[in-house]
C-alpha positions as CSV (number, residue, x, y, z in Angstrom):
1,X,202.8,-14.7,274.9
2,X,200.8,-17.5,274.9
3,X,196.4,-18.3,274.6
4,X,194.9,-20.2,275.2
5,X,191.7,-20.1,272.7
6,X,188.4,-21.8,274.2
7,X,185.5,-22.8,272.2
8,X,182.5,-24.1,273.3
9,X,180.6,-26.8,270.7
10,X,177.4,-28.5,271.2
11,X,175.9,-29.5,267.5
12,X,178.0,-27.1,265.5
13,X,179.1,-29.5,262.8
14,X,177.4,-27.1,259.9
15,X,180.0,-24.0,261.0
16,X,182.4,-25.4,263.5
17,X,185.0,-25.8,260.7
18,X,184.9,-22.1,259.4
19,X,185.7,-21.3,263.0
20,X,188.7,-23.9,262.8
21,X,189.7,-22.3,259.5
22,X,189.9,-18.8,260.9
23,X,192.3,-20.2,264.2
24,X,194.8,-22.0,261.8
25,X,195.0,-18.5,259.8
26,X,196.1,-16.6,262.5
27,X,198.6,-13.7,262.1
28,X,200.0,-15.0,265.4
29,X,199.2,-18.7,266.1
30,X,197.5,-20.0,269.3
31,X,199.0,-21.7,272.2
32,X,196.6,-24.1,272.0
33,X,192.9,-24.6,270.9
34,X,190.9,-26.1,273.1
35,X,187.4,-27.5,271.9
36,X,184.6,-28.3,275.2
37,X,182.3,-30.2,273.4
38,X,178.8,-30.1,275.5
39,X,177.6,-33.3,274.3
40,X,177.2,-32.8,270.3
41,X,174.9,-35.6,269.3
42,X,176.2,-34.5,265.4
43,X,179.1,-35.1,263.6
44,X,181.1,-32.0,265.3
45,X,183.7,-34.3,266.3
46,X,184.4,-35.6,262.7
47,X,184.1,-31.9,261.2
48,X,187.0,-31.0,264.4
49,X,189.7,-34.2,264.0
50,X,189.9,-32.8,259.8
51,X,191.9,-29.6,261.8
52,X,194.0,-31.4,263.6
53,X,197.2,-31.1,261.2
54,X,196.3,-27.7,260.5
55,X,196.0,-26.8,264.4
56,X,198.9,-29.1,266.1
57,X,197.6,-28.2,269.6
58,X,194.0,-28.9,269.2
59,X,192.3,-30.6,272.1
60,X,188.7,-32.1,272.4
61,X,187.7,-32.7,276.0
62,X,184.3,-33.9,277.2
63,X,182.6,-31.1,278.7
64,X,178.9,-32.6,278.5
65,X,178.8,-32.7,282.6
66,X,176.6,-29.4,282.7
67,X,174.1,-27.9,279.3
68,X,176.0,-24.9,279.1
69,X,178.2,-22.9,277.7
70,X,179.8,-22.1,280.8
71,X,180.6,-25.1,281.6
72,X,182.3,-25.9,278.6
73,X,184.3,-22.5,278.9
74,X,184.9,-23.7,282.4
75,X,186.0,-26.9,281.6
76,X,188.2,-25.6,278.9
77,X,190.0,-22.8,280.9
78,X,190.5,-26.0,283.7
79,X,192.9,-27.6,281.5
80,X,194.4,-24.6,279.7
81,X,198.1,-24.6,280.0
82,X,199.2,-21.1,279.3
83,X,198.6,-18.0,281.5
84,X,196.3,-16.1,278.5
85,X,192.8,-17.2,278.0
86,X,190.4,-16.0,275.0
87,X,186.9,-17.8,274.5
88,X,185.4,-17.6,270.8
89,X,182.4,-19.8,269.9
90,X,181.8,-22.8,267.0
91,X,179.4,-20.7,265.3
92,X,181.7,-17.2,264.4
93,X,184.4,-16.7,262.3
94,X,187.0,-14.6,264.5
95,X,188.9,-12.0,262.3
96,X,193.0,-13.2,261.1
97,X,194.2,-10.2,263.3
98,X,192.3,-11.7,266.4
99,X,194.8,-12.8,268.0
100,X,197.8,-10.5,267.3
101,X,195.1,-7.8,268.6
102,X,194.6,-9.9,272.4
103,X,197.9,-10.2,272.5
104,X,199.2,-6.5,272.2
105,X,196.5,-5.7,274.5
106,X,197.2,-8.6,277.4
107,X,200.7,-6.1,277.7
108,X,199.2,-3.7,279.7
109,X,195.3,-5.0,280.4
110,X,193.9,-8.7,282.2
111,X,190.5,-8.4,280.9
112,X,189.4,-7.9,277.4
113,X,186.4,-8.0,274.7
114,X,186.5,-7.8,271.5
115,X,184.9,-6.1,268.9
116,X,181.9,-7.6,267.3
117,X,181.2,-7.6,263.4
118,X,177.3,-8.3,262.7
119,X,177.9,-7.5,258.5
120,X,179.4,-10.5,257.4
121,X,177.4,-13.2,258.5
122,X,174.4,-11.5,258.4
123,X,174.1,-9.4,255.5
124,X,171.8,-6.5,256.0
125,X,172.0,-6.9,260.1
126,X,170.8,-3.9,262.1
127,X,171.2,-5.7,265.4
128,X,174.9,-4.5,266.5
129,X,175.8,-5.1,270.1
130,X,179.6,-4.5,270.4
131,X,180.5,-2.7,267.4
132,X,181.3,1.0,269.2
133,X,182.3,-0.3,272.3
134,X,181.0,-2.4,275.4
135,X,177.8,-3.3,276.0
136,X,175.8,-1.8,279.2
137,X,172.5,-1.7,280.7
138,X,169.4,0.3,280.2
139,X,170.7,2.1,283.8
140,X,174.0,1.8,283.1
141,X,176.1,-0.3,286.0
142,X,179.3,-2.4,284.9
143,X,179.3,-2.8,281.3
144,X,180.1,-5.9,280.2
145,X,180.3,-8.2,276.8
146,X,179.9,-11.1,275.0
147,X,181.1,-14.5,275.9
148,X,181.9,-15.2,272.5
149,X,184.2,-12.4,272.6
150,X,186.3,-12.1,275.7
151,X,189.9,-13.0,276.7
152,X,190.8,-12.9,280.5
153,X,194.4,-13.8,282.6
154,X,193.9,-17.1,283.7
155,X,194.6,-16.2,287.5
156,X,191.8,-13.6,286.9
157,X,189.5,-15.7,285.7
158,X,190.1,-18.5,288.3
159,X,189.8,-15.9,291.1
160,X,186.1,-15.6,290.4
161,X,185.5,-19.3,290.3
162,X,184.9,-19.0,286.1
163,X,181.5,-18.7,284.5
164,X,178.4,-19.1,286.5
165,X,177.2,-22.5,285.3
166,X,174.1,-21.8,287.4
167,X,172.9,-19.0,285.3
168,X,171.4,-19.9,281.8
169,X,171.5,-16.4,280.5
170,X,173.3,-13.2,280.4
171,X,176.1,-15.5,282.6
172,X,178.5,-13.3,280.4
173,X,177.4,-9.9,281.7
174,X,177.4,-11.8,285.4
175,X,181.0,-12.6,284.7
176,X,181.8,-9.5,283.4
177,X,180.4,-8.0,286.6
178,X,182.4,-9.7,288.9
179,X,185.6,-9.7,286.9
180,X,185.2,-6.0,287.4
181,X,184.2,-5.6,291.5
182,X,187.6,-7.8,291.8
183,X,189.3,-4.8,290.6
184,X,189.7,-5.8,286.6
185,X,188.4,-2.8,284.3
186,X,187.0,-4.3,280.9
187,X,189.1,-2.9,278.3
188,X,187.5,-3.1,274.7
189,X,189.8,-3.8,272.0
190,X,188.4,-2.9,268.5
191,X,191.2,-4.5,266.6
192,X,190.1,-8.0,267.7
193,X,187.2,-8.2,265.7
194,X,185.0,-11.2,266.5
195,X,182.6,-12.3,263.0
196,X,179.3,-13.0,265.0
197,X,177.0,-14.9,263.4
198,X,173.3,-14.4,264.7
199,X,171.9,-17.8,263.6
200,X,172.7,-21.4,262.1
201,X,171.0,-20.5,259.3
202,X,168.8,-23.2,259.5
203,X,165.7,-22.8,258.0
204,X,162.6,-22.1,260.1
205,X,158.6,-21.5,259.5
206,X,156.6,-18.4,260.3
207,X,155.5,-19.8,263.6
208,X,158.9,-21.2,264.4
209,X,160.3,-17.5,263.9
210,X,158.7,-15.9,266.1
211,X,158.4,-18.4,268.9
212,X,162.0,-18.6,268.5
213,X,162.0,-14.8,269.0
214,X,159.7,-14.4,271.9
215,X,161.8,-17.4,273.3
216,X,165.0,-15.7,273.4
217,X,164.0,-12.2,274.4
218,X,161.5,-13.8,277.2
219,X,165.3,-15.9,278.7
220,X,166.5,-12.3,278.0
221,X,164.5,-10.8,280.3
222,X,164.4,-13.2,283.3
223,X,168.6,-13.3,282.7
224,X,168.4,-9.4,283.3
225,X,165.7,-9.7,286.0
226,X,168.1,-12.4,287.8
227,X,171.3,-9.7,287.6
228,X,169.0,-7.1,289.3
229,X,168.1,-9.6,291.9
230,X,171.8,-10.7,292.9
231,X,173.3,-6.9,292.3
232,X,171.1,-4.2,293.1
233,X,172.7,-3.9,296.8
234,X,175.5,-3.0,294.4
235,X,174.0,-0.4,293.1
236,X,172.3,-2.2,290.0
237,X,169.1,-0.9,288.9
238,X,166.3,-1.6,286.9
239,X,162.4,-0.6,286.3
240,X,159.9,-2.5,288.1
241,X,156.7,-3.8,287.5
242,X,154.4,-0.9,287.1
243,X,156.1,0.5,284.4
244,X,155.8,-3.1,282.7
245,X,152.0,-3.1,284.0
246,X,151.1,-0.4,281.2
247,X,154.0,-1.7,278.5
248,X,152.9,-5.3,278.4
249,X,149.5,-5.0,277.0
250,X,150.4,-2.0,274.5
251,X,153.6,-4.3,273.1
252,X,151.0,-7.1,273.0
253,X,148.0,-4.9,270.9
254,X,151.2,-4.1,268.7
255,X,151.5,-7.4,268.3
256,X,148.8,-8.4,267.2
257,X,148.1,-5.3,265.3
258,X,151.7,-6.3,262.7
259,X,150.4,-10.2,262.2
260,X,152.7,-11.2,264.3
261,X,155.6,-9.9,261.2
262,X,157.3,-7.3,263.8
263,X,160.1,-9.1,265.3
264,X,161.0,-6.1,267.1
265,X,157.7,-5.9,269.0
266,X,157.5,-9.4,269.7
267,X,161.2,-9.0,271.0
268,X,160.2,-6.2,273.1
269,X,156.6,-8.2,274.1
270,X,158.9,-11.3,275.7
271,X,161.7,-9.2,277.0
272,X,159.0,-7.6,279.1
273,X,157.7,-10.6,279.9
274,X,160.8,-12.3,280.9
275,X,161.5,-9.6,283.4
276,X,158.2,-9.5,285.4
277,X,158.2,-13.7,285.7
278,X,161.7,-13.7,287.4
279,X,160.7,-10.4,290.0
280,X,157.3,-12.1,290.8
281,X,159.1,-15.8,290.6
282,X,159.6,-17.3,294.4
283,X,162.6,-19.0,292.7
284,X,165.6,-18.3,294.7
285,X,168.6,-16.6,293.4
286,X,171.7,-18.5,293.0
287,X,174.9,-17.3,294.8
288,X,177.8,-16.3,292.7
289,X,180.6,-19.1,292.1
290,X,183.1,-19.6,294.9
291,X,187.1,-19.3,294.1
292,X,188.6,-22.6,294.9
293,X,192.2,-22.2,294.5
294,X,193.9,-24.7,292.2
295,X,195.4,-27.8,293.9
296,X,199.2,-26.2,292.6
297,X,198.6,-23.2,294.9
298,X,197.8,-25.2,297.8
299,X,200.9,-27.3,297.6
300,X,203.1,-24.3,297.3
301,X,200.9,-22.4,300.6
302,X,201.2,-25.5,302.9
């Protein structure tokens, strides 16, 4: 069987090559490994071509049309040439049985996520999303996973025009979604264990922190608030604002109350937050991706 392995890079040169390291150690090798860089301003590029003898089909193609991971994993899938695809990310280390795993499970499944380590990349981690199973909602819907951890038939994914490049976050539970209303359970595979790293390790002040923190859970937020939007004729739920109303200002006094040192307050203050902009927001919600079928299929239909 062959994959197609995807991976998304924008200014990854400080842990793109442990990634690189972990596809050339494969139990069963890839296909191909095709790198979307999304206009790396680093020396990714440099840190990549050292693999190349280690990796024999390892393509670089310019994905730097669209910011995004999506439309790197778009752009990569595009020019895939095998029928298998599996996305991993520069900044993980995916596990040497990762592939083996996909593969035994693309036998009898289209639409896979793996299972996600938090331990050895982040020692003493208590964030684990993915470690029991798939990811869901509050008010459980579809569940859904990852992007840095799923693999997908290409036809599949091409027959929900990819990732959303129009959504900036929680595009992977959107495509997961989708996948799923076109028929295509999600079928969680806990032998293909996906290292998942939670930072660069870079080095950040107090104040950095915790912006940083109220950043990501506020994009969080307005991601989830933008799913509800599209999906809740679907059947997709989610609490409103008066329940926010009364939580806002107590997650706030908490806040304040830690200094500012609870991560999981402030976490909870911006996800909050995040959710109430995007349901009082006159922005309008963006349409989910149309299937264009490839120009191959056309030919062989005319």
């Amino acid at each position: 069987m062959k994959i197609s392995v995807i991976v998304p890079c924008f200014n990854e040169a400080a842990v793109i090559g442990q990634q690189l390291e972990a596809l050339a150690k494969q139990t069963v090798s890839p296909y191909e490994v095709i790198v979307a860089d999304n206009g790396s301003t680093d020396s990714s590029l440099a840190v990549i071509e050292e693999y190349r003898d280690r990796l024999p089909r390892l393509k670089v193609i310019d994905a730097a049309g669209v910011k995004g991971a999506s439309h790197a994993r778009n752009a990569g899938a595009k020019v895939a040439n095998s029928n298998y695809l599996a996305f991993c990310d520069a900044d993980d280390v995916v596990d040497q049985g990762w592939l083996e795993a996909l593969e035994q499970a693309f036998a009898s499944h289209g639409f896979l996520a793996c299972r996600l380590d938090n331990e050895m990349l982040n020692p003493g981690a208590v964030n684990t999303p993915q470690n029991q199973g798939l990811q869901n909602f509050r008010t459980p819907f579809y569940p859904f996973a990852g992007g840095c951890a799923l693999a997908v038939r290409k036809d599949i994914h091409e027959s929900v025009g990819g990732f959303d490049e129009a959504i900036s976050h929680l595009e992977d539970a959107d495509y997961c979604i989708r996948v799923q209303m076109t028929g295509h359970a999600l079928t969680y595979v806990p032998e293909a264990v996906v290292h998942y790293r939670h930072g660069a390790g870079t080095k950040q002040s107090f104040v950095e922190a915790r912006q940083a923190t109220y950043r990501k859970a506020y994009n969080w937020g307005y991601g989830l608030a933008t799913l509800y939007l599209r999906y809740r004729d679907q059947g997709m739920q989610l609490h409103g604002l008066a329940p926010r109303a009364v939580l806002i200002p107590l997650w706030g006094l908490r806040v304040l109350g830690t200094g500012f040192r609870s991560h999981s307050s402030l976490w909870r203050l911006g996800w909050h937050m995040g959710v109430v902009d995007r349901l009082l927001s006159t922005a309008e919600v963006p349409s989910p991706p149309v299937f264009t079928p490839p120009v191959a299929a056309l030919a062989a239909r005319s």
